[in-house]
TINU-385449 format. One record per residue: x, y, z of N, C-alpha, C in turn. Coordinates in steps of 0.2 Angstrom, whole numbers, plus 5000, padded with zeros to 4 digits. Example, Ala and Ser with C-alpha at 12.3 -4.5 7.8 and 13.67 -1.06 7.14 Angstrom:
// TINU-385449
506649725039506249785039506649845039506449895035506849955036506450005039
END
This chain:
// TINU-385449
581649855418582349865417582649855410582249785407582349785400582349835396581649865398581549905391582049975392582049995398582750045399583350025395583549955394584249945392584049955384583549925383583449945376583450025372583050045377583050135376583850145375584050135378584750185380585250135374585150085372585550065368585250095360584650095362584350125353584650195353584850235359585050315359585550335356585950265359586750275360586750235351586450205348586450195341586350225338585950285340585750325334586250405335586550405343587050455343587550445340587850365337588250345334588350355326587850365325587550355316587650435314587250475319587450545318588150565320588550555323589250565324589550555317589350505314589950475310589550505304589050525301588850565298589350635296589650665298590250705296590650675292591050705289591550695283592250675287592650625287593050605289593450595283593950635287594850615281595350605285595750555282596150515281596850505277597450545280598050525276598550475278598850435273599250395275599950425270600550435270600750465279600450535281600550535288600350605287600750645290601450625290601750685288602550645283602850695279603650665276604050735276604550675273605050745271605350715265605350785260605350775252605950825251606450795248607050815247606950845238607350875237607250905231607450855224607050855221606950795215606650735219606450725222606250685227605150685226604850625228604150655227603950605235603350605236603050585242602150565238602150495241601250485239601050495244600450525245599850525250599150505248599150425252598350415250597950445257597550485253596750515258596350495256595950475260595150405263594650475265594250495260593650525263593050485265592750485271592050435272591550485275591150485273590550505276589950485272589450515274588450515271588350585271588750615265588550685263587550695259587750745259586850755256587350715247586750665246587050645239586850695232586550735234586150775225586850835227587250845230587750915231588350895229588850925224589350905220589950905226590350855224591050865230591550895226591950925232592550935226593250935232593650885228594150895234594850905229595050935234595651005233596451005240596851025237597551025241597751085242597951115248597951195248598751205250599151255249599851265254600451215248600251195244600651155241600951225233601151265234601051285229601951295224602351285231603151265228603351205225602551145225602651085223602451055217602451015213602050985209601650925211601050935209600250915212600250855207599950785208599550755204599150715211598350735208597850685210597750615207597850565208597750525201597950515197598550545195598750535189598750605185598350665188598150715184598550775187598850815184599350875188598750915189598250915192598050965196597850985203597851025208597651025214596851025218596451005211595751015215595350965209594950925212594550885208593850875211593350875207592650855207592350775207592150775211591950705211591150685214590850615211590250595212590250555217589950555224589850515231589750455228590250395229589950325230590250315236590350325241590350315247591050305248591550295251592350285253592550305247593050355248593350375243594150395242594550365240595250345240595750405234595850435237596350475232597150465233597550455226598050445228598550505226598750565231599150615228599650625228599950635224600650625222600850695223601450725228601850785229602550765228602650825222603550815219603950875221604250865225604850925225605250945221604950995215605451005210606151045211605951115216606451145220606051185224605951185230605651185233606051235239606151275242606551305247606451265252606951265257607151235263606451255268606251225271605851245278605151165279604751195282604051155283603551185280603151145277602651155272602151125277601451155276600751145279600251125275600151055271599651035263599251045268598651055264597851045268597651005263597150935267596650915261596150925263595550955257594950955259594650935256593850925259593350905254592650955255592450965252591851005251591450965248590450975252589950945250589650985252589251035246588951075247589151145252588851135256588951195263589651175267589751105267589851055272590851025270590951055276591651045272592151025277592750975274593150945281593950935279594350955283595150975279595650935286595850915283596550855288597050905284597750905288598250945287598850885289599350905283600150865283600650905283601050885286601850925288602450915282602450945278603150925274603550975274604150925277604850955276605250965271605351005268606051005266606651015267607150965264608050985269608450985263608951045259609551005257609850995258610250955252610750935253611550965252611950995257612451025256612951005254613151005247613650975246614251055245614951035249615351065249615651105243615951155241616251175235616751145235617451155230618051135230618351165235618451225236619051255239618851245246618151225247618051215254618551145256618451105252618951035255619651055253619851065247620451065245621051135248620851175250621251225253621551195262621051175265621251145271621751085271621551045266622050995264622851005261622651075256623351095254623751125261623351165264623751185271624151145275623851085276624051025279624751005276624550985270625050955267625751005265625551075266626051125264626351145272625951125277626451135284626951095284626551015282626950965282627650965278627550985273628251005267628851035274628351105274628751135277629051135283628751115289629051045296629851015292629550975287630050915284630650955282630551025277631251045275631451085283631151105286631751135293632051085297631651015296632150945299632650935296632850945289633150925286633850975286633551045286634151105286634551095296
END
């Protein structure tokens, strides 16, 4: 019965080690909403046990009304060497950006082998009124009101 429980726990260890063998990504948030002039950080956590001799390269897709920095760097795609847990910090600026829902992808590529987590950003603006929108309604008011006043008066 021992050696059964041993069995079955060596199995269930080694299905564990191959599961997590896959590339896992990771954003914090993962989703915003970015108003225009406005920017949003996204830290993404790549982990996994890729083949180490195959160059990585991770990349932002769907962002293309926005300004990108990886790092510090304005670009959407960067090359990296595996040292195991890998922390990128991306920076997305809404310069002007149209109204609606954005779909980033982040991905990573390792060789053949490749894994993408998807973020939702929103855009909304902000409507500010023109003049004659406020001030017409108002001059209305205050011009009924005049006029109300001089018919009490005649």
């Amino acid at each position: 019965m021992k050696i059964k429980l041993l069995v079955l726990a060596m199995v269930i260890i080694s299905l564990v080690s191959v599961a997590s063998a896959d590339h896992i990504i990771g954003a914090s948030p993962a989703s915003a909403t970015i108003d225009t002039g406005e920017e949003q950080i996204f830290m993404v956590t790549i982990s996994a046990v890729p083949d180490e001799d195959l160059p990585n390269t991770f990349s932002i897709m769907g962002a293309d009304d926005f300004v990108v920095e990886i790092d510090g760097v304005a670009t959407t795609s960067v090359d990296w060497d595996w040292e195991g847990v890998q922390t990128f910090e991306v920076k997305i600026a809404n310069v002007n950006a149209p109204n609606g829902n954005y779909v980033i992808t982040f991905e990573n590529i390792n060789g053949e082998d490749s894994s993408a987590l998807q973020a939702l950003v929103q855009v909304s603006l902000t409507a500010i009124p023109e003049f004659p929108t406020i001030a017409l309604p108002i001059a209305a008011i205050l011009g009924l009101a005049f006029f109300m006043q001089r018919r009490k008066e005649e």
